[in-house]
C-alpha positions in Angstrom: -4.9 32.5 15.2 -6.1 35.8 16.4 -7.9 36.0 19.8 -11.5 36.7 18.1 -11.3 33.1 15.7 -10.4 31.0 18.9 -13.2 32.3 20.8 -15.0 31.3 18.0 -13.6 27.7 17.8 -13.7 27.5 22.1 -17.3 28.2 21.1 -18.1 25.5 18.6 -16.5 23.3 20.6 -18.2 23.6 23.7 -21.4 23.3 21.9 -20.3 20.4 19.4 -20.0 18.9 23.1 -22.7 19.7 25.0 -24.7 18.2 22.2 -23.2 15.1 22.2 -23.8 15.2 26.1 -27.3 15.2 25.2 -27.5 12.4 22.8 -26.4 10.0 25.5 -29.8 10.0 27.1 -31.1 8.6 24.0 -29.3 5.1 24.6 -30.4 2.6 26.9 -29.2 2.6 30.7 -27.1 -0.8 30.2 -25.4 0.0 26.6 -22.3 1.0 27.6 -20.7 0.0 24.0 -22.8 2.0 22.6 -21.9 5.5 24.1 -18.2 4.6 24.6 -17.7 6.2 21.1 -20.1 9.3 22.1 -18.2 9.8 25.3 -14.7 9.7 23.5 -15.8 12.4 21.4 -16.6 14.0 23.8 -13.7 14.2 25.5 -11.7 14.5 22.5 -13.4 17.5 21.9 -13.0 19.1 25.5 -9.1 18.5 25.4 -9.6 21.0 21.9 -11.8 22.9 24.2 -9.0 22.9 27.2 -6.1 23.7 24.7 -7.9 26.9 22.9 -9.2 28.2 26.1 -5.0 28.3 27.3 -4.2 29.7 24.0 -6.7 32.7 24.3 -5.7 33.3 27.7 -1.9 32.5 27.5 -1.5 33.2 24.2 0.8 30.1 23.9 -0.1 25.9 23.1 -0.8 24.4 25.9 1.3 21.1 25.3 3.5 20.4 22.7 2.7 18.3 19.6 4.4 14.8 19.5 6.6 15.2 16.4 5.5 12.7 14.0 6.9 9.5 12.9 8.9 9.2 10.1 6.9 8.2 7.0 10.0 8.3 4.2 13.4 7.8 4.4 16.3 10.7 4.9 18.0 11.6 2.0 22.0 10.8 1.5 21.7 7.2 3.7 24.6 4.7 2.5 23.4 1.2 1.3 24.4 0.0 5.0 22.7 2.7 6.9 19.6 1.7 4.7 20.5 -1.9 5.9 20.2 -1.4 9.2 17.3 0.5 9.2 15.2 -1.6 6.8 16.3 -4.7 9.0 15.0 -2.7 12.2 11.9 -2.1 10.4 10.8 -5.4 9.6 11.7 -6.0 13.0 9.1 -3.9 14.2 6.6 -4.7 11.7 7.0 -8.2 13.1 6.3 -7.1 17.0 3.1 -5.2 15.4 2.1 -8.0 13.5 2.2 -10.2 16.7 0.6 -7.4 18.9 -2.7 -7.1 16.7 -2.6 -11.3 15.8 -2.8 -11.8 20.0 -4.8 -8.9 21.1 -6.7 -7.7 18.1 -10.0 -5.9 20.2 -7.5 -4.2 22.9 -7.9 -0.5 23.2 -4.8 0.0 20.9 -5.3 -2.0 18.0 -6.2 0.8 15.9 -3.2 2.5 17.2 -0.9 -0.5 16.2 -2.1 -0.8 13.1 -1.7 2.6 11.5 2.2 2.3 13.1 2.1 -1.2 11.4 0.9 0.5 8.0 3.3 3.3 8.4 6.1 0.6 8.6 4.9 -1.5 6.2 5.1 2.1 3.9 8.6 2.5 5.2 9.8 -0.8 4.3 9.1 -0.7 0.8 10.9 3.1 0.7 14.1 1.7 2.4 13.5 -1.6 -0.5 12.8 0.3 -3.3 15.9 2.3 -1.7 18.3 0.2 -1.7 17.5 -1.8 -5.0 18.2 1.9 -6.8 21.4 2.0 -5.1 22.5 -1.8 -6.6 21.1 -1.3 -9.5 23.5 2.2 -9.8 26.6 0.0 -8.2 25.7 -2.4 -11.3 25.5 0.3 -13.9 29.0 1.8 -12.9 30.7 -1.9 -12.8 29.6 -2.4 -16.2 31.0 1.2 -17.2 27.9 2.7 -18.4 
């Protein structure tokens, strides 16, 4: 982005902040659950704030994006690579599945349940997978 657009967007975001800051003398002094959400957009949006501000005056990010999680499955994996992989999957789809079933209101719930969906998503890649490689292997033993 050029220097001008991220004073702009250090800008908005300061002010997108400062007028959450002020909605949270609207609540009640003992309703706490009700400006937990305020205040963690608020500091969501001064960690933007932080990482613009070192990016107009550095010119460079000022931490480096986790990589994302695979969401498909590579490309050229034998049937026993797939195997392996779909059997670690449903592994971890299991430890999820306990996670949220024991602790479903801790802090990370949401967390573990978009990795649960993005497994689940994973698993039926690496099924659907592996059922196009038998069926092939079936094809080519009949001689077709």
């Amino acid at each position: 982005m050029e220097k001008e657009q991220l004073m702009l967007k250090a800008e908005d975001l300061h002010r997108r902040a400062a007028l959450l800051s002020n909605t949270l003398a609207d609540f009640a002094d003992n309703d706490v659950a009700g400006r937990l959400p305020v205040v963690k957009q608020i500091l969501q949006l001064r960690e933007e704030w932080k990482d613009v501000r070192f990016e107009i005056e550095t010119g460079q990010q000022r931490r480096k994006l986790p990589e994302p999680k695979p969401t498909t499955i590579p490309l050229g994996m034998s049937e026993a690579e797939i195997k392996v992989e779909l059997a670690r999957t449903r592994v971890n789809i299991s430890k999820n599945k306990q996670k949220l079933e024991e602790q479903p209101d801790h802090k990370k719930a949401d967390v573990w349940q978009a990795e649960l969906d993005r497994l689940i998503g994973l698993r039926e890649a690496l099924e659907a997978e592996l059922g196009e490689i038998k069926y092939k292997q079936e094809l080519k033993n009949e001689g077709l």
